[in-house]
PDB file with one MODEL, atoms N, CA, C and O in Angstrom:
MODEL        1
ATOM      1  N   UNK A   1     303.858  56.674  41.201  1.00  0.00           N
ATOM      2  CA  UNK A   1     303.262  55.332  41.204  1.00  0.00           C
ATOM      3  C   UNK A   1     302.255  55.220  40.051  1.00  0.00           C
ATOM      4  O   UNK A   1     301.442  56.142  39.980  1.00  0.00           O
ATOM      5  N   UNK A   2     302.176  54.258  39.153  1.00  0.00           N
ATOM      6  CA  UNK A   2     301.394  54.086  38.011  1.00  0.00           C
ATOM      7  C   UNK A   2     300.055  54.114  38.993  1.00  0.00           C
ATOM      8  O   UNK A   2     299.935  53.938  40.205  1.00  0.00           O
ATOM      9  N   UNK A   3     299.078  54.420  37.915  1.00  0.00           N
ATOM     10  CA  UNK A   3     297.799  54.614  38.361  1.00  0.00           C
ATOM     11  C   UNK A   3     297.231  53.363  38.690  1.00  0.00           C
ATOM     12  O   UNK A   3     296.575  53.097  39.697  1.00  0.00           O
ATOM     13  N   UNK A   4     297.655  52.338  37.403  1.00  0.00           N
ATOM     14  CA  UNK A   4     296.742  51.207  38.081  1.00  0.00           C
ATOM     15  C   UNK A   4     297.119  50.239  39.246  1.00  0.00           C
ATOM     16  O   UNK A   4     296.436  49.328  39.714  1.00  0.00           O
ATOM     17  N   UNK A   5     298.415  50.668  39.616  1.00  0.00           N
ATOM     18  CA  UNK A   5     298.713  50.031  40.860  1.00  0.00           C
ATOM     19  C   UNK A   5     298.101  50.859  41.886  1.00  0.00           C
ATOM     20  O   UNK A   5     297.627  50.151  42.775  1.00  0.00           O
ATOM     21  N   UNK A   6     297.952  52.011  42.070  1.00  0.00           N
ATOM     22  CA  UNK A   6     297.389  52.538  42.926  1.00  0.00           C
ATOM     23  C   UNK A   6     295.898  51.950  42.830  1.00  0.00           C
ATOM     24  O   UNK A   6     295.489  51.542  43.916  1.00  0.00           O
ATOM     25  N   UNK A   7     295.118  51.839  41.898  1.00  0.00           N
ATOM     26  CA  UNK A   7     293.930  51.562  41.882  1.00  0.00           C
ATOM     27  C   UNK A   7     293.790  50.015  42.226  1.00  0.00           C
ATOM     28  O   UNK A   7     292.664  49.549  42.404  1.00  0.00           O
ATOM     29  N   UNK A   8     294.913  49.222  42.319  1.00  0.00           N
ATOM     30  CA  UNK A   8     294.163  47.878  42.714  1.00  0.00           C
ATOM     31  C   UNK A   8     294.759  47.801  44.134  1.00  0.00           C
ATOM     32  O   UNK A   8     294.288  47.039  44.978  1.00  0.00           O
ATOM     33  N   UNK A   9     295.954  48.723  44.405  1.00  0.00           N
ATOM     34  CA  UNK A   9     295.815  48.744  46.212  1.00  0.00           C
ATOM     35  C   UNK A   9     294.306  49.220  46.575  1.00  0.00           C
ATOM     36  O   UNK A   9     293.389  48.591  47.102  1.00  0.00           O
ATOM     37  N   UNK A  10     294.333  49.711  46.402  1.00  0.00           N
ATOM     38  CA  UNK A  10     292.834  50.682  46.617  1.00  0.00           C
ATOM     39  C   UNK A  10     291.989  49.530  46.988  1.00  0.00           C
ATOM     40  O   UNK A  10     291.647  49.201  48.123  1.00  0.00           O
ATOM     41  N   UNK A  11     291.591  48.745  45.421  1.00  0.00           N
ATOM     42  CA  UNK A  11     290.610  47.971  45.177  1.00  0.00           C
ATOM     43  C   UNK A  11     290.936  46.646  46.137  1.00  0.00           C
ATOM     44  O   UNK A  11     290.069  45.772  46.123  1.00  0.00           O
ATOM     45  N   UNK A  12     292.317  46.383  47.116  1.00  0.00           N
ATOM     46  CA  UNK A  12     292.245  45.860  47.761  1.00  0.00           C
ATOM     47  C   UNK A  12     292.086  45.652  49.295  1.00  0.00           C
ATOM     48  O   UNK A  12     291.812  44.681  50.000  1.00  0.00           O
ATOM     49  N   UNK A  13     292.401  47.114  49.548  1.00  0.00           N
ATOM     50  CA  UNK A  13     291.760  47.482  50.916  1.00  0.00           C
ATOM     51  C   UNK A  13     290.573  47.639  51.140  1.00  0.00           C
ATOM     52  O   UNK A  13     290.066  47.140  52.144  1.00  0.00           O
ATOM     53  N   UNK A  14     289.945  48.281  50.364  1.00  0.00           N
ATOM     54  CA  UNK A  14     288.438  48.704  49.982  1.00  0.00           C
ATOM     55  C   UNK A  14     287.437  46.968  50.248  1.00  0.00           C
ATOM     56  O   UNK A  14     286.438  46.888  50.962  1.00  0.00           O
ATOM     57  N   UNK A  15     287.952  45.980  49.601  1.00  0.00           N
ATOM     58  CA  UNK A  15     287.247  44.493  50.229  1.00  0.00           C
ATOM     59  C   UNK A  15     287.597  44.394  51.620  1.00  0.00           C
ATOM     60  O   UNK A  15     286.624  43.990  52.257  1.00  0.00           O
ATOM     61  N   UNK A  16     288.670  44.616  52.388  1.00  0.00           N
ATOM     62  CA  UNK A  16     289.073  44.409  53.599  1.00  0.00           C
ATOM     63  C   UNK A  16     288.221  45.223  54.509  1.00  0.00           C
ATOM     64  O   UNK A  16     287.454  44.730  55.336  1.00  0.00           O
ATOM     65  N   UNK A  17     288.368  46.276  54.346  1.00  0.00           N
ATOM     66  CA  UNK A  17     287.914  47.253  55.507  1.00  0.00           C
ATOM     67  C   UNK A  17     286.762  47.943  54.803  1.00  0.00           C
ATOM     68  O   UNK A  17     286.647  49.009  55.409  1.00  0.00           O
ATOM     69  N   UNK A  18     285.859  47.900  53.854  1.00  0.00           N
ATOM     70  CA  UNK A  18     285.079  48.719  53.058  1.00  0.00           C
ATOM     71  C   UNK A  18     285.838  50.083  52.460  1.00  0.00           C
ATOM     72  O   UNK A  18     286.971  50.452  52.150  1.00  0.00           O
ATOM     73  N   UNK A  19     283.983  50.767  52.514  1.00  0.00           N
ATOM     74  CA  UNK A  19     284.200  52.090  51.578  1.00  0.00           C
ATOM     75  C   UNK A  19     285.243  52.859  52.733  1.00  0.00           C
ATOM     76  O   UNK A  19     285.893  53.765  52.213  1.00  0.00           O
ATOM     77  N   UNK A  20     285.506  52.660  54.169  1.00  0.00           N
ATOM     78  CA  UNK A  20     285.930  53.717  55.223  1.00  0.00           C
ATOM     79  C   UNK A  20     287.345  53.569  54.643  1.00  0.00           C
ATOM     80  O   UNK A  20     288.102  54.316  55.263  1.00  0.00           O
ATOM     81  N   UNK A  21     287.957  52.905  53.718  1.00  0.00           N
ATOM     82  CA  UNK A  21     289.525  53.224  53.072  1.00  0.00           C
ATOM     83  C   UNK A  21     289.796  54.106  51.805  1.00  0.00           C
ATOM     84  O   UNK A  21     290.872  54.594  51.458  1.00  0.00           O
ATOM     85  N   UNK A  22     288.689  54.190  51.252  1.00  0.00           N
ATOM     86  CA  UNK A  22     288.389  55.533  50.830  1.00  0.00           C
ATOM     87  C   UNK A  22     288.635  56.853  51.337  1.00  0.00           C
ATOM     88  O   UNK A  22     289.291  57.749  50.805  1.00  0.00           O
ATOM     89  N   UNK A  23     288.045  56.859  52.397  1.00  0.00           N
ATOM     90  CA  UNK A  23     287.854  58.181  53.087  1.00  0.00           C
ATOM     91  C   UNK A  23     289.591  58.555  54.294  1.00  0.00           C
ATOM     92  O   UNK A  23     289.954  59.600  54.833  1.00  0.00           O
ATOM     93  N   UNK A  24     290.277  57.048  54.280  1.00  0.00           N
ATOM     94  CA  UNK A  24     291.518  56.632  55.167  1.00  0.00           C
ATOM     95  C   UNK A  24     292.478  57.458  54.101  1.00  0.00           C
ATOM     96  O   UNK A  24     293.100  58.433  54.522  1.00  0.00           O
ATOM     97  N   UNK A  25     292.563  57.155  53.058  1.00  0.00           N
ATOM     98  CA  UNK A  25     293.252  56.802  51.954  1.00  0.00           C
ATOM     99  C   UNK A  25     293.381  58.947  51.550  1.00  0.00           C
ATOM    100  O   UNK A  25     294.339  59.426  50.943  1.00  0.00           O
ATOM    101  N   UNK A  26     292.537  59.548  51.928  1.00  0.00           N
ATOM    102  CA  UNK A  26     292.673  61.023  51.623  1.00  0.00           C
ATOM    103  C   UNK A  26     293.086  61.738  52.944  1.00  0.00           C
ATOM    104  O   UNK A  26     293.338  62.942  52.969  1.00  0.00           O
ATOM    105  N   UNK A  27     293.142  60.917  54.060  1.00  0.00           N
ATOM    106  CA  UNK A  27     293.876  61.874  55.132  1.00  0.00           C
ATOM    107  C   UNK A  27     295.123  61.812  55.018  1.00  0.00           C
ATOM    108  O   UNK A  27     295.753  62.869  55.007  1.00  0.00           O
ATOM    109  N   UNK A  28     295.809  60.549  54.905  1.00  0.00           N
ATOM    110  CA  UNK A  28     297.002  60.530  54.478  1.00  0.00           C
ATOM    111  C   UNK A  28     297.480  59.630  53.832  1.00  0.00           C
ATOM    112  O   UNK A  28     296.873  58.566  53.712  1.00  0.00           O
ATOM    113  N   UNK A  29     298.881  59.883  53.169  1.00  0.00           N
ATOM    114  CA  UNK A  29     299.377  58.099  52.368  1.00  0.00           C
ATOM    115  C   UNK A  29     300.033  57.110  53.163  1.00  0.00           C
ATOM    116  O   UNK A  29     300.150  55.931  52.828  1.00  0.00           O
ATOM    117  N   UNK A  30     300.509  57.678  54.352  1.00  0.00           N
ATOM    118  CA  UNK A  30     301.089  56.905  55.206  1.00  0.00           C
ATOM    119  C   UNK A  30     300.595  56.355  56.295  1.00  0.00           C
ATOM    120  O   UNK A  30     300.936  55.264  56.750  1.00  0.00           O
ATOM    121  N   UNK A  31     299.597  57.255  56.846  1.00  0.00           N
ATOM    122  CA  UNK A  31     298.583  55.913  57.392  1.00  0.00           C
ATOM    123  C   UNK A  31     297.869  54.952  56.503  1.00  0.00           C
ATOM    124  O   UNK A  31     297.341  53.920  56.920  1.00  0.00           O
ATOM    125  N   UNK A  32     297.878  55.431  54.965  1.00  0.00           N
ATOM    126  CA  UNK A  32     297.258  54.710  54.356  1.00  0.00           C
ATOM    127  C   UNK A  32     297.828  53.408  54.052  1.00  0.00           C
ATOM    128  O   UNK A  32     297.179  52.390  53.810  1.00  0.00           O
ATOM    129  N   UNK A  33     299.878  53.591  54.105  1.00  0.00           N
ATOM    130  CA  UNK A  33     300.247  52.298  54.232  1.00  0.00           C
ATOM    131  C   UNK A  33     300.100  51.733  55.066  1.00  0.00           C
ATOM    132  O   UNK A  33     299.582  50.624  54.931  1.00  0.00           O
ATOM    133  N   UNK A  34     300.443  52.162  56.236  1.00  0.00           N
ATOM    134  CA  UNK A  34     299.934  51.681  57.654  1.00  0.00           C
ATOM    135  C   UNK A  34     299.018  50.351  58.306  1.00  0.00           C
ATOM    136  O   UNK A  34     299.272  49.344  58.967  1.00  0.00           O
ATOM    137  N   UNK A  35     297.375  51.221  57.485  1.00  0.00           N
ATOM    138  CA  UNK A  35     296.780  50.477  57.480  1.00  0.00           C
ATOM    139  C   UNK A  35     296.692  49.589  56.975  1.00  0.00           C
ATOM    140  O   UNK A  35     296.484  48.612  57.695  1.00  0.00           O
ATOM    141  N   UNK A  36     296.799  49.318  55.298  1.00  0.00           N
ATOM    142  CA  UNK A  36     297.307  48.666  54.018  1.00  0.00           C
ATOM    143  C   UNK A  36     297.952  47.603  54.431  1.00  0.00           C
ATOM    144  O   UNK A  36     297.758  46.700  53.617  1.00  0.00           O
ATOM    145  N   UNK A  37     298.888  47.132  55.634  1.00  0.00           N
ATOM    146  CA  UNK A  37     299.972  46.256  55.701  1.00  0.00           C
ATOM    147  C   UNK A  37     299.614  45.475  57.269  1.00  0.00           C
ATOM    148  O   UNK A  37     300.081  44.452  57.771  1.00  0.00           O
ATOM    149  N   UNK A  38     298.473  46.554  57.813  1.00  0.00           N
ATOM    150  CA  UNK A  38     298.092  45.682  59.164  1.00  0.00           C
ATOM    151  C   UNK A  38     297.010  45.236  58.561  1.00  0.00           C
ATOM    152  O   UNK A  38     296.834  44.100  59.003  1.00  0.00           O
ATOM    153  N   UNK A  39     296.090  45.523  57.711  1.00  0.00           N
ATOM    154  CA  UNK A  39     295.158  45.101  57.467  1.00  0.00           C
ATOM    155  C   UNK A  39     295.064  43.656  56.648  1.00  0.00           C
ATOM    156  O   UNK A  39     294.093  42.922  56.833  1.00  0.00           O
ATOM    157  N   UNK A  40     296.345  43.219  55.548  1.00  0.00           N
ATOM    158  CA  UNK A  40     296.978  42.729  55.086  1.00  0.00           C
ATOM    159  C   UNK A  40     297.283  41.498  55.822  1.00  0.00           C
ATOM    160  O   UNK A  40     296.890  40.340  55.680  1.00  0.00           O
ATOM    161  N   UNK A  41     298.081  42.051  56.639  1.00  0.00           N
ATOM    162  CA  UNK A  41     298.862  41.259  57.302  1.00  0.00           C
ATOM    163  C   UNK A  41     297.557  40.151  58.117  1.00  0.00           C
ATOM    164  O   UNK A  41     297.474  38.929  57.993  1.00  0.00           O
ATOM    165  N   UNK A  42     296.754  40.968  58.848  1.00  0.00           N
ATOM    166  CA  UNK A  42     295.724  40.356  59.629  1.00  0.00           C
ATOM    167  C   UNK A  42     294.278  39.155  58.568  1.00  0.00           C
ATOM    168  O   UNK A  42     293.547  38.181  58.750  1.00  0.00           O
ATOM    169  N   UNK A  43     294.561  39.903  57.773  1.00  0.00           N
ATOM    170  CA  UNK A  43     293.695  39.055  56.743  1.00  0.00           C
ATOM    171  C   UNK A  43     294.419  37.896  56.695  1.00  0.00           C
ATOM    172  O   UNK A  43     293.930  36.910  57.245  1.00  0.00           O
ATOM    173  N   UNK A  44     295.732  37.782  56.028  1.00  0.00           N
ATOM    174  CA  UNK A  44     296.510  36.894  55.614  1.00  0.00           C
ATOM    175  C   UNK A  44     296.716  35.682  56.979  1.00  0.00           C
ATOM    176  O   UNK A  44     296.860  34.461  56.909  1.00  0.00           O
ATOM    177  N   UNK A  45     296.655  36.661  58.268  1.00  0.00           N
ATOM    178  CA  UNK A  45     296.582  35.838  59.331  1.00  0.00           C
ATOM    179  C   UNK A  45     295.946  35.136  59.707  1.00  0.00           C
ATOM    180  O   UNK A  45     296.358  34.141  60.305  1.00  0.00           O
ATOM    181  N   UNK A  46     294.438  35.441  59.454  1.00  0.00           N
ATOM    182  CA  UNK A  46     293.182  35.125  59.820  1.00  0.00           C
ATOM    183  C   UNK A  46     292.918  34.131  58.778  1.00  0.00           C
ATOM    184  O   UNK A  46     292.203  33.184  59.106  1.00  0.00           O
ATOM    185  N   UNK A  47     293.420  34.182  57.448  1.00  0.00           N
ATOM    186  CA  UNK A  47     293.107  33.233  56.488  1.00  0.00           C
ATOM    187  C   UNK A  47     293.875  31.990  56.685  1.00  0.00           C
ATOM    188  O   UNK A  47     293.400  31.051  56.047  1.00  0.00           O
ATOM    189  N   UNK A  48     294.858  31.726  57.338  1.00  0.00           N
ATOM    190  CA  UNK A  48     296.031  30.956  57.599  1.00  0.00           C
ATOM    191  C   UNK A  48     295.204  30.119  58.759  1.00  0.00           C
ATOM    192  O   UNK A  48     295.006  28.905  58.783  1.00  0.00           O
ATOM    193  N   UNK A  49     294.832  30.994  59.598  1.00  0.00           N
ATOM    194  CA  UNK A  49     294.087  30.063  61.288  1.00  0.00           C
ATOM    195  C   UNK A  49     293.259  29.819  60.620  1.00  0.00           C
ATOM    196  O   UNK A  49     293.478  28.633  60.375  1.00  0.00           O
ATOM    197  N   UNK A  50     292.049  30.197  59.891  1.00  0.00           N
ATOM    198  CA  UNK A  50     291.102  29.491  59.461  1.00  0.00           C
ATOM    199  C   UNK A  50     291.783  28.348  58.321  1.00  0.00           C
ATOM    200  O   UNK A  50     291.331  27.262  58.684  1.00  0.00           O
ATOM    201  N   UNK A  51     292.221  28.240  57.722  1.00  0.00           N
ATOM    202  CA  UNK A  51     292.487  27.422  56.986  1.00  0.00           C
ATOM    203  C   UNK A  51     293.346  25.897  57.876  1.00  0.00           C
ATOM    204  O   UNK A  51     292.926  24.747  57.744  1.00  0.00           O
ATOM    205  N   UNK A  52     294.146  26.144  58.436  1.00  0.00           N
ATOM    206  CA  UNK A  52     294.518  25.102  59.338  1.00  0.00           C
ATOM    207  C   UNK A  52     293.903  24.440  59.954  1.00  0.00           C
ATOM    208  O   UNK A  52     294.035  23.255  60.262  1.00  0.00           O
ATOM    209  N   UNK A  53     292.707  25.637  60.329  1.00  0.00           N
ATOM    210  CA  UNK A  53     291.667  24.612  61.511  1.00  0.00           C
ATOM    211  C   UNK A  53     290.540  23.873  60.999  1.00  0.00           C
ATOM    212  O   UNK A  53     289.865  23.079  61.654  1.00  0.00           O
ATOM    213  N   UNK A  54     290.363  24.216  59.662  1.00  0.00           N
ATOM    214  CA  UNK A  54     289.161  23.261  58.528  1.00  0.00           C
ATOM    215  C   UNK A  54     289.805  22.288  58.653  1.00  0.00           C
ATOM    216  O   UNK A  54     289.180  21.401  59.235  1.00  0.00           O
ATOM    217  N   UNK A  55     291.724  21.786  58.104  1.00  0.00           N
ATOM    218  CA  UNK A  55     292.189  20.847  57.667  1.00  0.00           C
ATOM    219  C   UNK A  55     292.288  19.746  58.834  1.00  0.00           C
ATOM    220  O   UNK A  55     292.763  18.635  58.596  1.00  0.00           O
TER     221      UNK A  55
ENDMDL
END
């Protein structure tokens, strides 16, 4: 995986969940997707209900 894709997954979990995806991210890579795609997913979710319910 090119480096700088790794570094802006990084740099995008790291806003979601803080520095603790750092420390996620060296136990393993596959919880690291894991998390990466629920965390993702739930943002994207949460941005969707909030956004509907302003409009």
């Amino acid at each position: 995986m090119p480096e700088y894709l790794l570094n802006y997954e990084t740099y995008i979990v790291s806003n979601l969940l803080g520095f603790q995806a750092l420390k996620i991210f060296k136990v393993s890579v596959i919880d690291y997707l894991i998390l990466f795609r629920q965390a993702f997913l739930q943002h994207t979710g949460n941005f969707r209900i909030f956004t509907s319910d302003t409009q």
